[in-house]
N, C-alpha and C positions, 0 to 999 in steps of 0.2 A: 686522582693521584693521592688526595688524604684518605682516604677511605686504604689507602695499598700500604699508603707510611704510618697509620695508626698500627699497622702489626708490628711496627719494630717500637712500641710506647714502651716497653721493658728498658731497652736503651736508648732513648730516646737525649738523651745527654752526652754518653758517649758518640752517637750518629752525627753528633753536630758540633763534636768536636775533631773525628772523622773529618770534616767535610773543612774545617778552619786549618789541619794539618796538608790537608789536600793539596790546600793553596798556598801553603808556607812551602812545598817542592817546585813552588813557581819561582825557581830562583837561579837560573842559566843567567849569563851574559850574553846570549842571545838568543836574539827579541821572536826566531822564529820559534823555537822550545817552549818557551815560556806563554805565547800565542796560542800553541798546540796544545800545552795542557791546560789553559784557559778554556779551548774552546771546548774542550771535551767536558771538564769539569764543570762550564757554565751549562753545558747542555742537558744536564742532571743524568737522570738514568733512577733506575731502582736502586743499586746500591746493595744488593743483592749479599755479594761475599763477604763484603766487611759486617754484614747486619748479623749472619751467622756464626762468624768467628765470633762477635761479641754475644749472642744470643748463646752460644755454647756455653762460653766460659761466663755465662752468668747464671746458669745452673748451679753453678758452685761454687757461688760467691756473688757478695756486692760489690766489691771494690775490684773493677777490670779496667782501670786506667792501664796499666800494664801490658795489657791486650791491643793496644787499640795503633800503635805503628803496627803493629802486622795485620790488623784490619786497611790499614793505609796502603801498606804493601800489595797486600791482596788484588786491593782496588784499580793500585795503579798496574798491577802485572795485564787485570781486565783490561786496562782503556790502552794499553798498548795493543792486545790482540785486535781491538777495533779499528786501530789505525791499520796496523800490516791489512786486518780484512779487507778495508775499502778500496785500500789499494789495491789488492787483487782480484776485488771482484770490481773495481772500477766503479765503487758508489759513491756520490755525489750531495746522498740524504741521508741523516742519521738521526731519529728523535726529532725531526720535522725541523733540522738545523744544518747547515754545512759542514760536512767533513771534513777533517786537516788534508784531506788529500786534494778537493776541491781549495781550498785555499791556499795552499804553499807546493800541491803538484806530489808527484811520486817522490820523489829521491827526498826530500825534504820530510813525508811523509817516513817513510823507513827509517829515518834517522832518529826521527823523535820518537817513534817508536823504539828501537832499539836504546835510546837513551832512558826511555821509563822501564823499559827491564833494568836496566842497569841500576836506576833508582831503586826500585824494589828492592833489590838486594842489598844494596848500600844499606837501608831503612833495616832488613832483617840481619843484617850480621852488628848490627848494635846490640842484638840480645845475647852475642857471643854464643850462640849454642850451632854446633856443626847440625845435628840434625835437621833442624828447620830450611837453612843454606841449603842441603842437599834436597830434601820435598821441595821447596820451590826451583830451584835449578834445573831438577829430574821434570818436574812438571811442565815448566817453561818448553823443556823441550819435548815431550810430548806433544802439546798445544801444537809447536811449529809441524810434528811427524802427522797431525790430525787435519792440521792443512794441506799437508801433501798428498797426502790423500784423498783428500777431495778431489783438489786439481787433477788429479791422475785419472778418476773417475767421473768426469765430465763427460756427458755424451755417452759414457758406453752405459746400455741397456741390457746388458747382458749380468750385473753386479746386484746379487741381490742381498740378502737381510745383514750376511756376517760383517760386508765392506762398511755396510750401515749404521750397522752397533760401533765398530770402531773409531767411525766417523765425531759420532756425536758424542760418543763417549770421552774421546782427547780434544771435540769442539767444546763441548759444555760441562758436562757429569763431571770430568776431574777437576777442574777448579772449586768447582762450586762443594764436592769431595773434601777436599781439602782445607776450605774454609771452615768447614765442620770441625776435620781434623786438629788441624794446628788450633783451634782455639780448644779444644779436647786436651791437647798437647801442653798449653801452659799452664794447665789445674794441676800437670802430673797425674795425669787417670791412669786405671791399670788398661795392660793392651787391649784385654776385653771391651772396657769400655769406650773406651777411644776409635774400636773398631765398629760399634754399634753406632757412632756420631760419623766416621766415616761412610758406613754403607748408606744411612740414612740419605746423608748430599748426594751420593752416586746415583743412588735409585730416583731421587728426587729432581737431581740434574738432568736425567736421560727424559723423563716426562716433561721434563723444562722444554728440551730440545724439540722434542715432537713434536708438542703443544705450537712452538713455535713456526715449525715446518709446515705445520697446518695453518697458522694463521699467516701465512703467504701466500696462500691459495684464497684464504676466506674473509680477512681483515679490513676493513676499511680503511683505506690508507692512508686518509686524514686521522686516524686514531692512532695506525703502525708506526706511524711518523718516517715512514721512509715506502716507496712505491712498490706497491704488491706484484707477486710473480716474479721476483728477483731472480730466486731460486731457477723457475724454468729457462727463462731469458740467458742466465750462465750455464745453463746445460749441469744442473747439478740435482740429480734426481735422488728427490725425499722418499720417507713412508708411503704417502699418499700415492706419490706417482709411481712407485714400487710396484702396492699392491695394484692398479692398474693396469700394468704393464702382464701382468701375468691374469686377471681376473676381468676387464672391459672386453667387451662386444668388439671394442674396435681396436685391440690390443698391437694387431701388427701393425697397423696406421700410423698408431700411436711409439710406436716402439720405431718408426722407421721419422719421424718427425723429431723424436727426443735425439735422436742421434745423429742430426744437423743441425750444425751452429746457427744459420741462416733461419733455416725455418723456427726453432725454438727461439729466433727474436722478433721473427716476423707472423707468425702462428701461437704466440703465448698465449691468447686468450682464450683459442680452440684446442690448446692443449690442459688449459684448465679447466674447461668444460669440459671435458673427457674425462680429467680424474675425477672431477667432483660427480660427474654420473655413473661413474666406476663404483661408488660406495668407498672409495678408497680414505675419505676423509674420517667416513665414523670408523672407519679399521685400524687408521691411526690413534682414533679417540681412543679404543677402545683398548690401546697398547699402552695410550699414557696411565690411562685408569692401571693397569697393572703394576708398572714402576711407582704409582701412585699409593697404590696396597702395599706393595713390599715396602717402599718408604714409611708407609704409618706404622710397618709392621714391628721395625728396626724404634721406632718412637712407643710404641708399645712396650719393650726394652726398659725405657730409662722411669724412674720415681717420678711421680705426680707431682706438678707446677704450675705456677704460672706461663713461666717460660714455656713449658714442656707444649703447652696449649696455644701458645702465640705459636711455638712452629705449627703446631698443628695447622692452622687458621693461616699460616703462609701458606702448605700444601695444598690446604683447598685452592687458596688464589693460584696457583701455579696450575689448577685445573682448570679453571672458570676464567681467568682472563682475558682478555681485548687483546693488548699489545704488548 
């Protein structure tokens, strides 16, 4: 993990003032809220969106004190989608620590959830600027239309690339989008440029997602910090198992197993074995590598930096990582 948090050494001050803000919204009168966002926030995480809103807006300029509640915001709009996640996909491990869901239960879970969107926004309408308010509110609900969709396409085998892009697109690529964005947004860039920091996260995001779809199949799950094969066990078919489904020796097998709740929880292991001898997994590789291209491509775009190379040096990690 220092080897992941030396890329954010540009703001390496702001992060860790980030992270002291974090804990100053631990301030409910009750004890389950405040439990909730302890527990998510002690659990760390990469820290991903707030690194970029600041890493953005420190291209153009050294003084991004300013930046840095909507780096907060950001943050917390993430560790909300994590809570509603667990709840519906019913997990129990997250970062090799317990879940708010696992300790206070669904309904308690939703609620703190839905309390740290509400926080976010409280945090972003201090800047009085409507715009912002509306990107993350338009966002926020996105995110929720991008879970619905999932849900909806559990088990069916028949859904292929476009349900998929959508998927991860409103799971990961727009947030992480957006953090690009809005720190774009407080330099006052022209739309040009703002829109080259936007595509950047997007393209950057959807390799994220992949990258991560794949290491469910392939991670060791003492490193993923939560139990591999989640994905097939919920009936929630990735890239990998995608391209399988139409290109495995044993495709109709395999296509009549993914679309039983029972056997994809009791067949997980011989349903990963199939995609992983599908090829399906370098197929996916080999998709991230392309959002990975268009990403560099869109950073090819912006003047030479430091900064400019620290994303760089993110992107690779988002190719090569474990967990």
């Amino acid at each position: 993990m220092s080897d992941f948090s030396s890329l954010f050494d540009d703001v390496a001050e702001e992060m860790q003032l980030v992270e002291e803000q974090l804990l100053c919204c631990v301030n409910s009168k009750l004890d389950v809220i405040n439990g909730a966002y302890r527990q998510l926030i002690e659990a760390g995480g990469k820290r991903l969106r707030p690194a970029f809103t600041l890493l953005t807006a420190k291209m153009y300029g050294e003084d991004i004190n300013h930046v840095i509640p909507l780096a907060v915001a950001l943050e917390i709009v993430h560790m909300a989608t994590l809570v509603h996640d667990d709840v519906i996909d019913n997990s129990y491990i997250r970062r090799g620590k317990p879940t708010v869901k696992s300790t206070w239960g669904n309904r308690f879970s939703i609620y703190s959830g839905n309390h740290m969107f509400a926080r976010s926004l409280a945090i972003i309408a201090a800047y009085e600027r409507h715009d912002l308010i509306h990107i993350i509110a338009e966002a926020s609900m996105i995110i929720c239309e991008g879970e619905m969709i999932q849900m909806a396409g559990c088990y069916d085998v028949k859904l292929g690339l476009k349900n998929y892009w959508r998927r991860i697109e409103r799971k990961t690529a727009l947030l992480i989008s957006l953090s690009c964005l809005l720190g774009a947004k407080l330099c006052n860039l022209s739309y040009a440029r703002e829109n080259i920091h936007k595509r950047f996260g997007y393209y950057l995001g959807m390799a994220y997602q992949i990258i991560d779809d794949i290491l469910d199949f392939v991670a060791d799950e003492s490193v993923l910090g939560k139990p591999s094969g989640g994905d097939i066990r919920q009936g929630v078919i990735t890239l990998p198992a995608i391209y399988a489904l139409r290109h495995s020796e044993h495709k109709s097998e395999l296509a009549m197993w993914l679309s039983s709740p029972q056997t994809c929880l009791d067949r997980a292991d011989d349903i990963i074995e199939l995609v992983l001898d599908s090829g399906g997994i370098d197929y996916a590789y080999e998709i991230a590598q392309a959002f990975y291209g268009r990403a560099q491509r869109q950073l090819d775009k912006l003047p030479d930096s430091q900064v400019k190379r620290s994303f760089g040096s993110i992107a690779e990690y988002v190719l090569s990582r474990e967990y």
